[in-house]
C-alpha positions in Angstrom: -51.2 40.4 -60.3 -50.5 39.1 -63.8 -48.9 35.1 -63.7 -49.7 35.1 -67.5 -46.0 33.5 -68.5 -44.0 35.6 -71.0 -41.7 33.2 -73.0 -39.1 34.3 -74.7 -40.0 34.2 -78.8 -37.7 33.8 -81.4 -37.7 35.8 -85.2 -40.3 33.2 -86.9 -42.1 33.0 -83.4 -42.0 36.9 -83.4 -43.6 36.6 -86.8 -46.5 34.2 -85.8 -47.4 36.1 -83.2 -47.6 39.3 -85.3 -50.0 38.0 -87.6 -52.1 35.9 -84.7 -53.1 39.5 -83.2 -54.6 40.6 -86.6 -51.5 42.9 -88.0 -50.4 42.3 -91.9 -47.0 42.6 -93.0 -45.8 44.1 -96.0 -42.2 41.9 -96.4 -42.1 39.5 -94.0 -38.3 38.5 -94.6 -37.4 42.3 -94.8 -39.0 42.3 -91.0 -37.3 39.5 -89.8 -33.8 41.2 -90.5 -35.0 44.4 -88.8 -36.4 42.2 -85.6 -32.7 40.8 -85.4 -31.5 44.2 -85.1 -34.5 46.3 -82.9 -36.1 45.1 -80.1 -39.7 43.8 -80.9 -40.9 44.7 -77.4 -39.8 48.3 -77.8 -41.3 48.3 -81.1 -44.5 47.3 -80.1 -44.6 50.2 -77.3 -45.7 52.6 -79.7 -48.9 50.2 -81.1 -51.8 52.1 -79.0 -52.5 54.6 -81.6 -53.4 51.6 -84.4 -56.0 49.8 -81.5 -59.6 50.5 -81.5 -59.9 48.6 -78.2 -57.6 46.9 -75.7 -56.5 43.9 -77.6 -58.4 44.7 -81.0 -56.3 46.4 -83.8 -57.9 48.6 -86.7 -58.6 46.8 -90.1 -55.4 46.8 -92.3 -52.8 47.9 -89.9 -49.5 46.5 -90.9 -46.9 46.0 -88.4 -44.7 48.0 -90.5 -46.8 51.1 -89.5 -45.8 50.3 -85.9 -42.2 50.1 -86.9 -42.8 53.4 -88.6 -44.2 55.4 -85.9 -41.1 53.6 -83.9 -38.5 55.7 -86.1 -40.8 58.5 -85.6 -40.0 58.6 -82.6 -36.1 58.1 -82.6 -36.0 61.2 -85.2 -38.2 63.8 -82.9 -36.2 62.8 -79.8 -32.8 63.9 -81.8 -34.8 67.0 -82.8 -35.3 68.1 -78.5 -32.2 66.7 -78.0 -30.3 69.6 -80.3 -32.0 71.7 -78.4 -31.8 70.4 -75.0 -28.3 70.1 -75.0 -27.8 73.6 -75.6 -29.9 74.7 -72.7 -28.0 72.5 -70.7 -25.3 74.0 -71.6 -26.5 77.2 -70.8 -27.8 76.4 -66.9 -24.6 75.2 -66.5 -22.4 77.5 -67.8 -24.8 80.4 -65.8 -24.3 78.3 -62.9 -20.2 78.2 -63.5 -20.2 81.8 -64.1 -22.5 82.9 -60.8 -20.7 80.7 -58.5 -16.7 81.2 -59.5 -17.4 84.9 -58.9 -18.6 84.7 -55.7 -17.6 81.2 -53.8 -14.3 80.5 -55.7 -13.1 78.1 -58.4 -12.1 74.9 -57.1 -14.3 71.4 -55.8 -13.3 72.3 -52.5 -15.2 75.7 -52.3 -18.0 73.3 -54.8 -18.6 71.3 -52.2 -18.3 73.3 -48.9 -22.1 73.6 -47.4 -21.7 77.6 -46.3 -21.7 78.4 -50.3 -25.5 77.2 -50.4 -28.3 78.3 -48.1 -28.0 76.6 -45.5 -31.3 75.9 -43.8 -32.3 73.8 -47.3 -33.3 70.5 -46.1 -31.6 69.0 -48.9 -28.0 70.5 -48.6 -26.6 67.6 -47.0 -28.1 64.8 -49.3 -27.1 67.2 -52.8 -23.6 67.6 -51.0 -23.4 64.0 -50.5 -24.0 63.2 -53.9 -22.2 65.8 -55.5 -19.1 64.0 -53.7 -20.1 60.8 -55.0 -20.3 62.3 -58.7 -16.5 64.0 -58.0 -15.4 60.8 -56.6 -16.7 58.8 -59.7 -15.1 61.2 -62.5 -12.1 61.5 -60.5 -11.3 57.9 -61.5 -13.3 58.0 -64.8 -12.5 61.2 -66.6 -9.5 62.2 -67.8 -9.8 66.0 -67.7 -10.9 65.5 -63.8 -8.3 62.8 -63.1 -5.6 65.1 -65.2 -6.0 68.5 -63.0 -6.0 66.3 -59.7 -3.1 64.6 -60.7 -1.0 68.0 -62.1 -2.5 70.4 -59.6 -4.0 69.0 -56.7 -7.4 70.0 -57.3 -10.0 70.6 -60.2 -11.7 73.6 -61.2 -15.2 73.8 -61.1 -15.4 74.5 -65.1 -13.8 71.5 -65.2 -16.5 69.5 -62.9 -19.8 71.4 -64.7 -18.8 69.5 -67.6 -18.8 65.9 -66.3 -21.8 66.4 -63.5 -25.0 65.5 -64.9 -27.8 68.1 -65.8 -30.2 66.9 -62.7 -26.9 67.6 -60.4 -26.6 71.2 -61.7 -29.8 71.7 -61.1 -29.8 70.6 -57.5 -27.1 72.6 -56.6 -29.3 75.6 -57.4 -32.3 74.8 -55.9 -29.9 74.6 -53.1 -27.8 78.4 -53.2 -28.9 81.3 -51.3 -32.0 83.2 -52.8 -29.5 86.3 -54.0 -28.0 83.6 -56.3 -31.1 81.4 -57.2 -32.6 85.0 -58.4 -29.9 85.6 -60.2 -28.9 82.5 -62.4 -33.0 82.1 -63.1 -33.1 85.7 -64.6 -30.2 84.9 -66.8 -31.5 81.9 -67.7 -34.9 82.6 -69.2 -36.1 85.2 -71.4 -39.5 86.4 -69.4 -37.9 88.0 -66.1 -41.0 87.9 -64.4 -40.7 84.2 -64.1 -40.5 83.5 -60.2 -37.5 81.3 -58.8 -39.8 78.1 -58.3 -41.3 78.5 -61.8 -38.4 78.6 -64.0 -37.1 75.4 -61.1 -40.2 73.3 -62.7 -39.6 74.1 -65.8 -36.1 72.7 -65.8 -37.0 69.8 -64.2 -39.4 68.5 -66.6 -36.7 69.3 -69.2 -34.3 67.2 -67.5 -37.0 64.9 -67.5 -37.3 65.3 -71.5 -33.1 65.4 -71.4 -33.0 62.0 -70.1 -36.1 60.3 -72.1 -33.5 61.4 -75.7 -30.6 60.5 -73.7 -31.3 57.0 -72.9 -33.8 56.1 -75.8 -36.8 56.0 -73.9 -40.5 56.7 -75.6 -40.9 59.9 -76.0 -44.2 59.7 -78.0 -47.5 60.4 -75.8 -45.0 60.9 -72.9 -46.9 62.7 -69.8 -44.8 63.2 -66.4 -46.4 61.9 -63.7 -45.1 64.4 -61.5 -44.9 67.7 -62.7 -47.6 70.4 -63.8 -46.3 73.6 -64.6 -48.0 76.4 -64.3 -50.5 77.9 -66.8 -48.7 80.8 -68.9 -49.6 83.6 -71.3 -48.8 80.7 -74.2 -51.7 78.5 -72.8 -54.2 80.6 -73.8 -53.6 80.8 -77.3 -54.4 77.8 -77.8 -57.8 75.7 -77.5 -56.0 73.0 -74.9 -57.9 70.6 -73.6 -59.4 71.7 -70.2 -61.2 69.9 -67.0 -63.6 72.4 -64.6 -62.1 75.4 -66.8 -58.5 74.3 -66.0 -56.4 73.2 -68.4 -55.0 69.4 -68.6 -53.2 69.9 -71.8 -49.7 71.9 -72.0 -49.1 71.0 -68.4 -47.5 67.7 -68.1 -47.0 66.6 -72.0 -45.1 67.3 -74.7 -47.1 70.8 -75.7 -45.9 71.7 -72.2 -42.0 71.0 -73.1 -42.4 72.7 -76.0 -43.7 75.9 -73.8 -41.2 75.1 -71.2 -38.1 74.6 -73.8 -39.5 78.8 -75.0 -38.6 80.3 -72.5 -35.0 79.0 -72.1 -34.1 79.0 -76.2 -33.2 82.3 -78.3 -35.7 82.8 -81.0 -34.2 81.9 -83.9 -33.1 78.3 -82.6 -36.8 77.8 -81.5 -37.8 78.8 -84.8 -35.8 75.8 -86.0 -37.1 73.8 -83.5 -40.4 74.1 -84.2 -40.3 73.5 -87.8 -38.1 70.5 -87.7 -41.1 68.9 -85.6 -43.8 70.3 -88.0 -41.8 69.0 -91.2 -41.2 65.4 -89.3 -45.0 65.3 -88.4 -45.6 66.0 -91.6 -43.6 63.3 -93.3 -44.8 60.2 -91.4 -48.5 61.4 -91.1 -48.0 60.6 -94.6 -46.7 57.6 -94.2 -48.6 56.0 -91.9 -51.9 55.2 -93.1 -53.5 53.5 -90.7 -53.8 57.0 -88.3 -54.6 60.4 -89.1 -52.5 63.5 -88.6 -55.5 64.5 -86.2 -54.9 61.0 -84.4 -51.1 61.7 -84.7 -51.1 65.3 -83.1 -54.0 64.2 -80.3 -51.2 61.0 -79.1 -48.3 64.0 -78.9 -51.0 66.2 -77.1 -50.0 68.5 -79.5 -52.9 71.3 -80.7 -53.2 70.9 -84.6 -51.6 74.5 -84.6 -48.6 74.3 -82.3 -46.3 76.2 -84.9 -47.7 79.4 -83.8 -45.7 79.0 -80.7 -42.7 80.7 -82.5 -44.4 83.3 -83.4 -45.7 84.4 -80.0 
């Protein structure tokens, strides 16, 4: 275990330290006003790419470059989280649409166990916390508090809004097969996905969902978890592969950008694509102290990733 103490530094101490580890700084009052408004710590998450060993920086690396690749970051997590949000959107309202037709409309038919398959050894603990979501946005959001209040219940268009993505996605893991097969056709554009396929897929874009949602580092991001299958997109590509099986496009960002295909119409993916290309493009350019090669390899992205759109 690591006792080394971790003080906490203030603005001039942040400074010191900066330039004790061998990084220069272009404007060192311009940085201090930045450090007073961004967390140094998280800043200095994204520093791997500039090392040449653990604890050795490249020559001329200023910390700038860090703070650079920082923004980076903040600008392609707003680009998947355009897109995201709209397949959220979509498994939800696929969801809303499937169960209202056949269960009913309200949280009581939502939350009553014979609507799901009922030999899933999850039921009871998604039921539970499905209550404990209702029960929370009963007294949080108005919508849900409004229809309770005026009617005595609350539709379950009304609930898909306020219960989070992973929720939604629980619930279907949980239906009867007739409905899981159904809301998975609907919900990807390759119909000869199996059920437990498109199921991993959405989870590691939950996964993604959450990383924009909360601010998290999505650069260089690999789930610990999850490997999705390999599809026709993988071999496209020349991916990275261990024993003849592939180790890129599984876990990584290539393999959200695979994942996020199959949900998104074309032209929206079109967009997609390019607004990473063109944001790649600008701060390679930028930041001189890493290549685009070194850039793409850290995003485990192959140098010709646009091509996706066009498969």
């Amino acid at each position: 275990m690591n006792t080394k103490q971790k003080d906490f530094l203030s603005i001039d101490e942040l400074i010191e330290n900066i330039k004790n580890k061998g990084l220069l700084i272009q404007d060192e009052e311009k940085l201090k006003n930045v450090l007073k408004h961004n967390n140094y710590y998280f800043i200095t998450g994204y520093k791997e790419p500039f090392k040449i060993s653990l604890g050795k920086y490249k020559d001329d690396v200023y910390f700038e470059d860090i703070l650079k690749l920082y923004h980076f970051d903040k600008k392609l997590k707003l680009i998947f989280a355009e897109i995201l949000f709209e397949i959220e959107q979509n498994v939800k309202t696929t969801f809303l649409n499937n169960f209202c037709n056949r269960y009913g409309y309200r949280e009581l038919d939502l939350i009553d166990p014979n609507n799901y398959d009922i030999s899933s050894p999850y039921l009871t603990d998604t039921i539970k916390k499905l209550n404990d979501q209702i029960h929370w946005y009963g007294k949080t959001n108005q919508a849900v508090s409004y229809y309770k209040q005026q009617y005595g219940f609350v539709p379950v268009w009304v609930l898909v809004k306020v219960l989070s993505f992973g929720m939604i996605r629980d619930l279907i893991i949980n239906q009867k097969s007739s409905d899981k097969d159904h809301i998975c056709r609907e919900l990807v554009n390759d119909k000869n996905l199996k059920v437990f396929e498109v199921q991993t897929f959405l989870e590691l874009l939950i996964t993604y969902r959450n990383i924009c949602c909360h601010d998290d580092k999505l650069f260089g991001f690999i789930h610990n978890k999850i490997n999705i299958r390999t599809t026709k997109y993988h071999h496209q590509f020349n991916l990275l592969k261990n024993s003849n099986v592939y180790v890129q496009g599984k876990k990584d960002l290539f393999a959200a950008l695979i994942c996020i295909k199959y949900f998104a119409d074309k032209d929206n993916y079109s967009k997609f694509i390019d607004n990473i290309s063109k944001l790649i493009n600008e701060y390679s350019s930028k930041i001189k102290s890493i290549t685009k090669q070194e850039f793409m390899k850290y995003m485990f992205l192959p140098e010709d990733f646009e091509k996706l759109k066009y498969l």
